[in-house]
OpenMM code with the backbone's topology and positions (N, CA, C; nanometers):
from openmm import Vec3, app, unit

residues = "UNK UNK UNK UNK UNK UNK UNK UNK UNK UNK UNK UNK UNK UNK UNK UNK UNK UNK UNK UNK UNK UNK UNK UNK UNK UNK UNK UNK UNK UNK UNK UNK UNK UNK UNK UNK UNK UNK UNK UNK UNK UNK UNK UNK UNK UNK UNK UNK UNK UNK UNK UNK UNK UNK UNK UNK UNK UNK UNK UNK UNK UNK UNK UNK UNK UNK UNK UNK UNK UNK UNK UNK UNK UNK UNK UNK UNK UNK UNK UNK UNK UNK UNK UNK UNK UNK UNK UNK UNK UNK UNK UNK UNK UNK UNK UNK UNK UNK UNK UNK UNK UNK UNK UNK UNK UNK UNK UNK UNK UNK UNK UNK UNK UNK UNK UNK UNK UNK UNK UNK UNK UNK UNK UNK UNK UNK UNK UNK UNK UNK UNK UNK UNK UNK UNK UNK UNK UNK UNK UNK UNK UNK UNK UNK UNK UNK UNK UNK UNK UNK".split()
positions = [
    Vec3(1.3805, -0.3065, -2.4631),
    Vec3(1.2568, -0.2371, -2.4912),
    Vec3(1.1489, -0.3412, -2.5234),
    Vec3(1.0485, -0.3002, -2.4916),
    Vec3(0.9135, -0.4000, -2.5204),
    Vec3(0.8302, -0.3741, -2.6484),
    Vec3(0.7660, -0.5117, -2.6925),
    Vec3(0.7045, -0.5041, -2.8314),
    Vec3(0.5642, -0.4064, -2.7518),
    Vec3(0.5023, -0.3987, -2.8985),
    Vec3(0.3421, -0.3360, -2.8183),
    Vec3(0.2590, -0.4101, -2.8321),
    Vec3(0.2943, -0.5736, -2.8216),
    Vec3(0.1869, -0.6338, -2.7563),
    Vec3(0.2655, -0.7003, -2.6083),
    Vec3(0.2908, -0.6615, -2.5431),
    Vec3(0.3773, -0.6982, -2.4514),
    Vec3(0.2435, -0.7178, -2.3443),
    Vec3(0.1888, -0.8394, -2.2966),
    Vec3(0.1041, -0.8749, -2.1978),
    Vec3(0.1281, -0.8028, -2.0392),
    Vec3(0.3147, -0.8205, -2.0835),
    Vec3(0.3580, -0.8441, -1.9633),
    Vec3(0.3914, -0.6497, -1.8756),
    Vec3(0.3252, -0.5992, -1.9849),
    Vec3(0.3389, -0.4290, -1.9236),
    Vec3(0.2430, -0.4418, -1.7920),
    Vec3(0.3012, -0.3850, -1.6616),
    Vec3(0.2615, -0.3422, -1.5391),
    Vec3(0.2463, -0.2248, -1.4911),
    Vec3(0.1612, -0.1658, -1.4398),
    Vec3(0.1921, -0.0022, -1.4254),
    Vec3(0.1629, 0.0137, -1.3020),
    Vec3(0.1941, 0.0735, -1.2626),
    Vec3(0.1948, 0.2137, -1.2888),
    Vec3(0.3121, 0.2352, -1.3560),
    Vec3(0.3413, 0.2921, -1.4158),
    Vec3(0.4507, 0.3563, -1.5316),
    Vec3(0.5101, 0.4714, -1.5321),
    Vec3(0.6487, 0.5144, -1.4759),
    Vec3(0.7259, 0.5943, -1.4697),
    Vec3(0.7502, 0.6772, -1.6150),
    Vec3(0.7016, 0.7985, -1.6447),
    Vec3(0.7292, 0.8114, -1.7864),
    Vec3(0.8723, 0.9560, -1.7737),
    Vec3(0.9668, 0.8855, -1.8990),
    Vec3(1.0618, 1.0661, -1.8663),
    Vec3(1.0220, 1.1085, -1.9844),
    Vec3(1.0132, 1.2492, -1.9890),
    Vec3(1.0012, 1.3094, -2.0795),
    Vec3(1.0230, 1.4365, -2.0976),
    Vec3(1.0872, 1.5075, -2.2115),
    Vec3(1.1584, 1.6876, -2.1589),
    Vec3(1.0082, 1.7561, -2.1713),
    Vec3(1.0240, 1.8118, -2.0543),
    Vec3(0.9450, 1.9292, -1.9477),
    Vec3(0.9818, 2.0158, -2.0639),
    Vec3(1.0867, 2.0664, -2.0864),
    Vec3(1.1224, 2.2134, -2.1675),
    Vec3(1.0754, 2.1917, -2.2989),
    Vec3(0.9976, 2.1252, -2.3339),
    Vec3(0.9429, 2.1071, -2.4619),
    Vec3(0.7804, 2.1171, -2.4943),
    Vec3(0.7480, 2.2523, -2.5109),
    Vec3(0.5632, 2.2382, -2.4928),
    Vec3(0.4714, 2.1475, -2.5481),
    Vec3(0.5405, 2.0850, -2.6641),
    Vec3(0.4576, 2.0098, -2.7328),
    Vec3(0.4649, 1.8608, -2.6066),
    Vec3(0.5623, 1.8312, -2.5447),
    Vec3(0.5840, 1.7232, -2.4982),
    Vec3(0.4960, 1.7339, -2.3501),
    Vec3(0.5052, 1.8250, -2.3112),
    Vec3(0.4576, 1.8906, -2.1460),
    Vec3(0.2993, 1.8850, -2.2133),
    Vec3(0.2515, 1.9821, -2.3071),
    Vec3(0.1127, 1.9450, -2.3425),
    Vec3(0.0367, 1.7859, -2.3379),
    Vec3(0.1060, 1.7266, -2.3849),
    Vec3(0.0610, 1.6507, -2.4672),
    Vec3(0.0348, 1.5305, -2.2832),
    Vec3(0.1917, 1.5262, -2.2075),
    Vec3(0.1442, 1.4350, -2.1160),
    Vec3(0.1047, 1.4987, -1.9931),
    Vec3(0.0763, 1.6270, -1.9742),
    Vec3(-0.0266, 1.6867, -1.8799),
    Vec3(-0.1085, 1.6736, -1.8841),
    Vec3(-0.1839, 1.6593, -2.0376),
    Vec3(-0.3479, 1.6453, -2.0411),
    Vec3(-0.3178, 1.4699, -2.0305),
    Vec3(-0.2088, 1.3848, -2.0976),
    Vec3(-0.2807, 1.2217, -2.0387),
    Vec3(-0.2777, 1.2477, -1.8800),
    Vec3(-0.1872, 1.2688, -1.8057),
    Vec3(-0.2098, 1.2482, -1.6715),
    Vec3(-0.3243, 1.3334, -1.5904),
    Vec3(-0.3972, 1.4252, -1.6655),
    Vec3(-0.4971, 1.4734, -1.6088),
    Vec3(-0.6143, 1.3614, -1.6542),
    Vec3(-0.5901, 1.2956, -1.7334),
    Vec3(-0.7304, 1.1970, -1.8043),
    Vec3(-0.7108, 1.0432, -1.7010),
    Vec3(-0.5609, 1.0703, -1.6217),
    Vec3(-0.5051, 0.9271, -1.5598),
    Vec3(-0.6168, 0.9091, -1.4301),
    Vec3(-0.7320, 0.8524, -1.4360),
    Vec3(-0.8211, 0.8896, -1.3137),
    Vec3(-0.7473, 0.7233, -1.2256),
    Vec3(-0.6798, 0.6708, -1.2869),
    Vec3(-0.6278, 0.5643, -1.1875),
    Vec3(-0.4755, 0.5555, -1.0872),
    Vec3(-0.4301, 0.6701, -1.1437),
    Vec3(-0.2816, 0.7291, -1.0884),
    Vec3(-0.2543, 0.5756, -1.1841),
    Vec3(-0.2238, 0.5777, -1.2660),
    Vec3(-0.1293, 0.4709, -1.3778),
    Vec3(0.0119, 0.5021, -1.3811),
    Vec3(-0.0118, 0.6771, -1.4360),
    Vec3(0.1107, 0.7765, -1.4945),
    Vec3(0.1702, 0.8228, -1.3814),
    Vec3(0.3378, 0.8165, -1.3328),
    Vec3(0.3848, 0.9153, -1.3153),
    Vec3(0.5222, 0.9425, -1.3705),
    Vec3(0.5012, 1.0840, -1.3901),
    Vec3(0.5622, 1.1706, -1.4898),
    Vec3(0.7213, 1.2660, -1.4407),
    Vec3(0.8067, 1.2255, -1.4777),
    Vec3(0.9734, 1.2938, -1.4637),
    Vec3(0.9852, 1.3485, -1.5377),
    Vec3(1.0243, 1.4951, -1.5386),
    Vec3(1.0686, 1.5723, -1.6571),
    Vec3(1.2509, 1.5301, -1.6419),
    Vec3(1.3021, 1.4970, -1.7230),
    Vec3(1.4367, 1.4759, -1.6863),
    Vec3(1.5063, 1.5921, -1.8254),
    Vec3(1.4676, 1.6898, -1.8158),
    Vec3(1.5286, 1.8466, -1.8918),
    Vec3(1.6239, 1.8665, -1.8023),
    Vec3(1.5666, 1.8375, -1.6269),
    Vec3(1.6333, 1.9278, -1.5518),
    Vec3(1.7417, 1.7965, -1.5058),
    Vec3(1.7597, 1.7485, -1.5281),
    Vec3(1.8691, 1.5725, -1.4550),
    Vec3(1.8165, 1.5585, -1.3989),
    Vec3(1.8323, 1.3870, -1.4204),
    Vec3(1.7670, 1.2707, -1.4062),
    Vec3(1.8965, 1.1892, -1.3973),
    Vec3(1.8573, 1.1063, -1.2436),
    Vec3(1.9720, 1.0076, -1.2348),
    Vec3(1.9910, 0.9495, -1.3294),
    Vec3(2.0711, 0.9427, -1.4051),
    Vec3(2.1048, 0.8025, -1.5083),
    Vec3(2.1022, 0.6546, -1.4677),
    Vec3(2.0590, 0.6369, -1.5280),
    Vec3(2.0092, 0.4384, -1.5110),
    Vec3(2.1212, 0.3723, -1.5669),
    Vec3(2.1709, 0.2768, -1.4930),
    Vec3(2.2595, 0.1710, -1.5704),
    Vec3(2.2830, 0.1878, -1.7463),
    Vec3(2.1393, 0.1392, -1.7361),
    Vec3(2.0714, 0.0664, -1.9204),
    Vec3(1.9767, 0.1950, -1.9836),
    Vec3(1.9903, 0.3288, -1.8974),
    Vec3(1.9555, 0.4297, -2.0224),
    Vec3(2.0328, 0.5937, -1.9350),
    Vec3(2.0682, 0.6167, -2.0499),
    Vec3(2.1190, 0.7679, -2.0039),
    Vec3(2.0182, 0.8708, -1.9909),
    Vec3(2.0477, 0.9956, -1.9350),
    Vec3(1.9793, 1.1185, -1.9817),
    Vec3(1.9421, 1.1730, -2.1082),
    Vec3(2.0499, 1.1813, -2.1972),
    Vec3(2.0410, 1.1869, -2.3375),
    Vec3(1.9840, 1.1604, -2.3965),
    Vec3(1.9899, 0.9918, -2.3834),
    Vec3(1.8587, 0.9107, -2.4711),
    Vec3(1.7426, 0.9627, -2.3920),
    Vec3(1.7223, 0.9537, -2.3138),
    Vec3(1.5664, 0.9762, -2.2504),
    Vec3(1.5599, 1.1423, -2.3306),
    Vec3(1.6410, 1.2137, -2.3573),
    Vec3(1.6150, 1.3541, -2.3513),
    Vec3(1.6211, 1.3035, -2.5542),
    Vec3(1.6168, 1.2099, -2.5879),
    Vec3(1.6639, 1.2359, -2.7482),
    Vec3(1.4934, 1.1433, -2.7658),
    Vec3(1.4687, 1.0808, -2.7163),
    Vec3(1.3635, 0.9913, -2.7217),
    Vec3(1.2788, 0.9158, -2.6094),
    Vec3(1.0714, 0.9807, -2.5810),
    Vec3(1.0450, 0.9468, -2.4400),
    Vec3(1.0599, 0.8017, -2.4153),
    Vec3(1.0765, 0.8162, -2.2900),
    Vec3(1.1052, 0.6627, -2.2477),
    Vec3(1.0123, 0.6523, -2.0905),
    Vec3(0.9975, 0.5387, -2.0697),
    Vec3(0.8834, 0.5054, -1.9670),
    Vec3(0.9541, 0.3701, -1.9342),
    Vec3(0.9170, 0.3734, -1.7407),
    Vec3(0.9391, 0.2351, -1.6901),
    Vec3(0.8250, 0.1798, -1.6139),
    Vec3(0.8412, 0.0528, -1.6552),
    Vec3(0.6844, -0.0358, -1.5633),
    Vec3(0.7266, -0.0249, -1.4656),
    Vec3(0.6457, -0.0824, -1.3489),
    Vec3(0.6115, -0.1020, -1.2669),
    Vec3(0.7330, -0.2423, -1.2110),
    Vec3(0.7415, -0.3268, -1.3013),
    Vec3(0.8401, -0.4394, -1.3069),
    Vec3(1.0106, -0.4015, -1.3114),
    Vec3(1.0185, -0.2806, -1.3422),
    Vec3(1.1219, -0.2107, -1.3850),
    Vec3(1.1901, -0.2411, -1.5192),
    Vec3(1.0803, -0.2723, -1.6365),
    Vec3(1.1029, -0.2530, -1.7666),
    Vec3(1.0775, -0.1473, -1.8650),
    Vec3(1.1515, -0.1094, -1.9372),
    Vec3(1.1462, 0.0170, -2.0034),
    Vec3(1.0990, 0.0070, -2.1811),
    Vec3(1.0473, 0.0854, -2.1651),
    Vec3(0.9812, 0.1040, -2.2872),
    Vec3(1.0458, 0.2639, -2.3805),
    Vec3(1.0183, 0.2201, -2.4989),
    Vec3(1.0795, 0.3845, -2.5559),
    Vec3(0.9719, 0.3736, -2.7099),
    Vec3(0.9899, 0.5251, -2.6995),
    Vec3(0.9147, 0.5810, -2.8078),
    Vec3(0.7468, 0.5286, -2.8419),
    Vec3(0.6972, 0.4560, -2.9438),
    Vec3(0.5789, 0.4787, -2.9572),
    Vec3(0.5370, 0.3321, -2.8363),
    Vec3(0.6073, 0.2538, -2.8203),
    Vec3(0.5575, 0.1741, -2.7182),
    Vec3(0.5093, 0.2072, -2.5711),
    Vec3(0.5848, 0.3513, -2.5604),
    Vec3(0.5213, 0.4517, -2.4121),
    Vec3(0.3946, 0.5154, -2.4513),
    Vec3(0.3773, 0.5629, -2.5662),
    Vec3(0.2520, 0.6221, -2.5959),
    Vec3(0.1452, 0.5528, -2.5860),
    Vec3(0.1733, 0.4250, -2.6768),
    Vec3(0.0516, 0.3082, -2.6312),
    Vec3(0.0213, 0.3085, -2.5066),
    Vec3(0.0962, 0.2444, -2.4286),
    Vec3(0.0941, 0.2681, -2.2844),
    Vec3(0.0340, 0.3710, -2.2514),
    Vec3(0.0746, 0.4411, -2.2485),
    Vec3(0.0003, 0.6076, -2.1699),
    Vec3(-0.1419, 0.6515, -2.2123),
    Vec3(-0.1069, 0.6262, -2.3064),
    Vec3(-0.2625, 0.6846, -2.3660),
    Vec3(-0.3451, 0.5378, -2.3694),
    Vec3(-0.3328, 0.4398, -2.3234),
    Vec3(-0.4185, 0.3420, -2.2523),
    Vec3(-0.4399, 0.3454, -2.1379),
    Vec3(-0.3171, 0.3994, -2.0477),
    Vec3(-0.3433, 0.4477, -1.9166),
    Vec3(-0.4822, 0.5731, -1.8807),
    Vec3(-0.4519, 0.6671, -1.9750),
    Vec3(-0.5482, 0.7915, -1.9746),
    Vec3(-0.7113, 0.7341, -2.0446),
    Vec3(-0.7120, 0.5933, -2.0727),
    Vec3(-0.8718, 0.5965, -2.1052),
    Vec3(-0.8555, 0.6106, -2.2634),
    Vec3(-0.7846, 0.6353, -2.3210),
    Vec3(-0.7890, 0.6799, -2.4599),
    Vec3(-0.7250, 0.5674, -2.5620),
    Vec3(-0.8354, 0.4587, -2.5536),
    Vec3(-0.7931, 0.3444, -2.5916),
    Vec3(-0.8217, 0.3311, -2.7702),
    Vec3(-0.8721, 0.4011, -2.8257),
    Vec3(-0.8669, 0.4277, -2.9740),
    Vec3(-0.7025, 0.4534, -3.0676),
    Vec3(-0.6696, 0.5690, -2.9317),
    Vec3(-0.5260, 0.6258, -2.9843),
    Vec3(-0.4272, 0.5021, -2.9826),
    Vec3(-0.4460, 0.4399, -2.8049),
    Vec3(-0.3558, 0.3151, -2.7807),
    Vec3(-0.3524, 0.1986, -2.8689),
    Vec3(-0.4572, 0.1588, -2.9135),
    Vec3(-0.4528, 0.0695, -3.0470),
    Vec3(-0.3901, 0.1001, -3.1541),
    Vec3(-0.4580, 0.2474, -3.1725),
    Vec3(-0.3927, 0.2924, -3.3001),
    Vec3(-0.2362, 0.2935, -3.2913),
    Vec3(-0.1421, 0.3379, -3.1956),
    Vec3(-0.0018, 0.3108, -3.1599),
    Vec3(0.0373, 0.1560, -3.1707),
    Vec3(-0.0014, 0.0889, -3.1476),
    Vec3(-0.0639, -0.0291, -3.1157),
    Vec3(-0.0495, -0.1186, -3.2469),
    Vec3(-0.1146, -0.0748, -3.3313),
    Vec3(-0.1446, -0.1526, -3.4444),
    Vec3(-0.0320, -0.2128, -3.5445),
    Vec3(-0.0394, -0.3216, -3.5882),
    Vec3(0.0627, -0.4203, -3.6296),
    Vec3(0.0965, -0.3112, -3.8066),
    Vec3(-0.0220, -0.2744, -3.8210),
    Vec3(-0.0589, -0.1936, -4.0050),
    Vec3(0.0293, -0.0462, -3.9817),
    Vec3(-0.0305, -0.0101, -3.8748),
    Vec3(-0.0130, 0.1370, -3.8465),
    Vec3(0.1200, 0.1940, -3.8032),
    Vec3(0.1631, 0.0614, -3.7011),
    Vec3(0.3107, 0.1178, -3.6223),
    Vec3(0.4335, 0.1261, -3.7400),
    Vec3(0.4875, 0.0654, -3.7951),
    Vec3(0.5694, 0.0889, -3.8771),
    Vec3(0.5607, 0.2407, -3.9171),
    Vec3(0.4854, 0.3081, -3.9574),
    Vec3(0.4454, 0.3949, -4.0337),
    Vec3(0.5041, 0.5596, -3.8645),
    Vec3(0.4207, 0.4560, -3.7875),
    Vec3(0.4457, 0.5446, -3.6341),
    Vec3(0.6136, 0.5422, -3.6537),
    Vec3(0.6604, 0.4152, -3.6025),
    Vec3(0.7952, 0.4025, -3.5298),
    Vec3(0.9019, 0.4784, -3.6508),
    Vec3(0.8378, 0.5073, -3.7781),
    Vec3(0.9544, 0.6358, -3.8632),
    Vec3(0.9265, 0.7759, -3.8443),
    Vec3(0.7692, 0.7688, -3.8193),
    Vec3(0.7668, 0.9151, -3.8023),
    Vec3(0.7937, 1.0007, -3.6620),
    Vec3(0.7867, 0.9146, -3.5229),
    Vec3(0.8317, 0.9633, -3.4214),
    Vec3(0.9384, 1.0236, -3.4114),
    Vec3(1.0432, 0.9638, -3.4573),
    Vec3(1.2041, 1.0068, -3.4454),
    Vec3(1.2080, 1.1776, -3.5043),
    Vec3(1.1247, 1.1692, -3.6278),
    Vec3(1.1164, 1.3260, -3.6874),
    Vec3(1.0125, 1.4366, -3.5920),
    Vec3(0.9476, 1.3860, -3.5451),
    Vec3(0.8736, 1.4450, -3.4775),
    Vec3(0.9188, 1.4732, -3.3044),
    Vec3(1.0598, 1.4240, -3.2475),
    Vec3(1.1121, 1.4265, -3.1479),
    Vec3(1.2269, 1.4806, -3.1758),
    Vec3(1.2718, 1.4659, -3.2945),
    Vec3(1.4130, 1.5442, -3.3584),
    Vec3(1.3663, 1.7113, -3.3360),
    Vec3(1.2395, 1.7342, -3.3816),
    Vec3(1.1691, 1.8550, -3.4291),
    Vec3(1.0729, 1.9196, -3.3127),
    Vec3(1.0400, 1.8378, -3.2119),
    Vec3(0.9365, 1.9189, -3.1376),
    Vec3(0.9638, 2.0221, -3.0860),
    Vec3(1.0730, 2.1128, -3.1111),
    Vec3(1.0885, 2.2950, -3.0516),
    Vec3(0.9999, 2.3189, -3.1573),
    Vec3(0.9991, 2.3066, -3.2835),
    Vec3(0.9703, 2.4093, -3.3928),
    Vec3(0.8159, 2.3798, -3.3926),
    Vec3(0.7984, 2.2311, -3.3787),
    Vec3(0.6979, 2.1957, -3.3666),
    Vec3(0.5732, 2.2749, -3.3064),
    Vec3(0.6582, 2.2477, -3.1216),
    Vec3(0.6145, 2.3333, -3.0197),
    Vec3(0.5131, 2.4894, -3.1203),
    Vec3(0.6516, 2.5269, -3.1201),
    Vec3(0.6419, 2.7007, -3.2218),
    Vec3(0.5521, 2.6957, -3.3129),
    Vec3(0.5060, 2.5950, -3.3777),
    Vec3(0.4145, 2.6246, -3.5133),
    Vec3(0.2724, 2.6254, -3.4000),
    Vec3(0.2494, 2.6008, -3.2854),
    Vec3(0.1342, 2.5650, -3.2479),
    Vec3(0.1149, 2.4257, -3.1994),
    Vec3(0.1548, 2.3143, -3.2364),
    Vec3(0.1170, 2.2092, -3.2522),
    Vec3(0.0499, 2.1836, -3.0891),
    Vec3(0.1353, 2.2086, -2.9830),
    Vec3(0.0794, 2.1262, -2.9011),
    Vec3(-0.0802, 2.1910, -2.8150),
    Vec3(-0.0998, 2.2975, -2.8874),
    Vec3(-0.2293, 2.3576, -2.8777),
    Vec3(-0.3706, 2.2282, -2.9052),
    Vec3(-0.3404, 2.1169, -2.9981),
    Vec3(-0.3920, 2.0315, -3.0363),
    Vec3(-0.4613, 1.9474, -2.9313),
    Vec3(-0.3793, 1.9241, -2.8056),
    Vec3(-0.3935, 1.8352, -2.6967),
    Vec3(-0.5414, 1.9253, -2.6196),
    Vec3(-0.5699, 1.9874, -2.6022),
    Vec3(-0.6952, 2.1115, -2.5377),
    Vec3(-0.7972, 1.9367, -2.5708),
    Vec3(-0.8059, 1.9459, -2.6611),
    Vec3(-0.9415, 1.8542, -2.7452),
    Vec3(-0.9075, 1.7166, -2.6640),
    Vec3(-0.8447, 1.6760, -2.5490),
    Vec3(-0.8750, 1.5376, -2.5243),
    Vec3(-0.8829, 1.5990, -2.3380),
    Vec3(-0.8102, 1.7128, -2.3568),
    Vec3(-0.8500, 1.7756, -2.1649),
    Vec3(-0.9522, 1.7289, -2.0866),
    Vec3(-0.9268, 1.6988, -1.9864),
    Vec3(-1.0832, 1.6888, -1.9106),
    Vec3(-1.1468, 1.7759, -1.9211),
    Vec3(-1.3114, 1.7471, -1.9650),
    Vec3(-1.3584, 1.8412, -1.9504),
    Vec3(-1.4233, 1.9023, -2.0966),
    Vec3(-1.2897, 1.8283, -2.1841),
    Vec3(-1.3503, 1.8605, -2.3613),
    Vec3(-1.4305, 1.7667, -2.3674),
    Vec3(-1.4891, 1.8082, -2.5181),
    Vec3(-1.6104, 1.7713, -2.5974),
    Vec3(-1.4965, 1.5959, -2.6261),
    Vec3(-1.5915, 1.5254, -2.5928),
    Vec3(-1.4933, 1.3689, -2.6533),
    Vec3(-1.5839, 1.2916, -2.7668),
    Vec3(-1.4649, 1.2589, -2.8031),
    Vec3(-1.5552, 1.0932, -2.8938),
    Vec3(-1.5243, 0.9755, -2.8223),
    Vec3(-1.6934, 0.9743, -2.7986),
    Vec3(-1.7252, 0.7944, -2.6762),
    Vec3(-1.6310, 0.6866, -2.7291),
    Vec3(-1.6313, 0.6521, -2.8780),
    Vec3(-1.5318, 0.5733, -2.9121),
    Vec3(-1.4063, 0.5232, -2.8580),
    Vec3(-1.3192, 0.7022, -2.8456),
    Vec3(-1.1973, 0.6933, -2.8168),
    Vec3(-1.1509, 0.6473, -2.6509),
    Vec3(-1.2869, 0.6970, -2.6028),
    Vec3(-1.2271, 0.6888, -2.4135),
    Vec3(-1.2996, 0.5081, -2.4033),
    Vec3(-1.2061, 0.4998, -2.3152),
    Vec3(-1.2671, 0.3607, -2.2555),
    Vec3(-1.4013, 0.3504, -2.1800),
    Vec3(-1.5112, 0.2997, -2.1542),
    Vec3(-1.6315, 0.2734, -2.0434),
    Vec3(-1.5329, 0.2760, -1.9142),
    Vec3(-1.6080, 0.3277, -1.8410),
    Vec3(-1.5643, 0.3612, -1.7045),
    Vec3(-1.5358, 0.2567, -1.6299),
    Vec3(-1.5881, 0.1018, -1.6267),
    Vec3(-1.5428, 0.0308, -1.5425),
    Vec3(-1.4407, -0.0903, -1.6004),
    Vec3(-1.4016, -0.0466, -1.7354),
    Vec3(-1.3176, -0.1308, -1.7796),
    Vec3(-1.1956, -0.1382, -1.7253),
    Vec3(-1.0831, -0.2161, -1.7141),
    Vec3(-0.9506, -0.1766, -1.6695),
    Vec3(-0.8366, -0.1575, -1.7691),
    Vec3(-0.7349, -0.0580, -1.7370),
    Vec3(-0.6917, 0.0201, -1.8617),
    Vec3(-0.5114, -0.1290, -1.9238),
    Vec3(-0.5045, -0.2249, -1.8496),
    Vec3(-0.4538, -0.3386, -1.9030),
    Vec3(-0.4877, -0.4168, -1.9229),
] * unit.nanometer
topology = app.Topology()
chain = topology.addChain("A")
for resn in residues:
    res = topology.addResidue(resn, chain)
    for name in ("N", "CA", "C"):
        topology.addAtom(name, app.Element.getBySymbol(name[0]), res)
C-alpha cells in the first residue's frame, strides 16, 4: 500500500468499492461525475471481482481499495486522497492527505466501513448531493480548471 505522499501515484485509477452500499455508491458516483478527466474508473466488486494475487474480494469488500495505473494499490484513506484529487476536490484531498489530520482519518475509516449499512440508513450518504455537478461549491475546495489533478 502507498503512503499519501506517494509522488509516484499514476492514474488513471481503478477504484473497488461495494456497489450494495449507498453511502459508498453515493459518495463515488458523485466523484466520478466531478472526474471531467476520466482519472476514475470504478468496480463495484459486491457482485465478484476476480481476486488479485495480493488482494482478495473480502478485503476489497471489508475496506475500499484502488489500483494505479502502474498497477499499485492503494487502500482506505490513501484512495480517497486520490479520488477526490482526481474529482477536482483538492481541499478534501489534502485534508486526507494531511500529516496532522490522517492519523485521526486512518482510525476513524475502519468504523465508518465496519458501519456504512447503518450509516447508509441514518441518511448519511444524502450528504454527497452538495459536491454533485451542478451544486452550489466552495471555489476553495475545487481545483482552477487548468491545473492538473497530480
Amino acid at each position: 500500500m502507498h503512503s499519501r505522499a506517494d509522488p509516484a501515484l499514476r492514474y488513471p485509477l481503478t477504484v473497488y468499492y461495494d456497489a450494495s452500499c449507498p453511502l459508498c455508491t453515493a459518495e463515488l458516483e458523485t466523484l466520478k461525475a466531478r472526474d471531467e478527466d476520466g482519472l476514475l474508473h470504478l468496480v463495484d466488486c459486491s457482485k465478484g471481482v476476480v481476486a488479485f494475487e495480493d488482494v482478495t474480494q473480502e478485503q476489497m469488500m471489508a475496506r475500499i481499495h484502488a489500483r494505479d495505473a502502474t498497477g499499485r494499490w492503494l487502500r482506505g484513506m490513501d484512495v480517497f486522497a486520490a479520488v477526490y484529487r482526481a474529482a477536482g476536490l483538492w481541499t478534501f484531498a489534502r485534508l486526507y492527505a494531511s500529516r496532522w489530520l490522517r492519523p485521526l482519518f486512518d482510525r476513524l475509516y475502519p468504523w465508518i466501513a465496519d458501519n456504512r449499512q447503518m450509516l447508509s440508513r441514518l441518511g448519511l450518504s444524502r450528504l454527497f448531493r452538495l459536491f454533485a455537478p451542478g451544486a452550489p461549491s466552495c471555489t476553495a475546495c475545487v481545483r482552477p480548471p487548468d491545473s492538473p489533478p497530480g
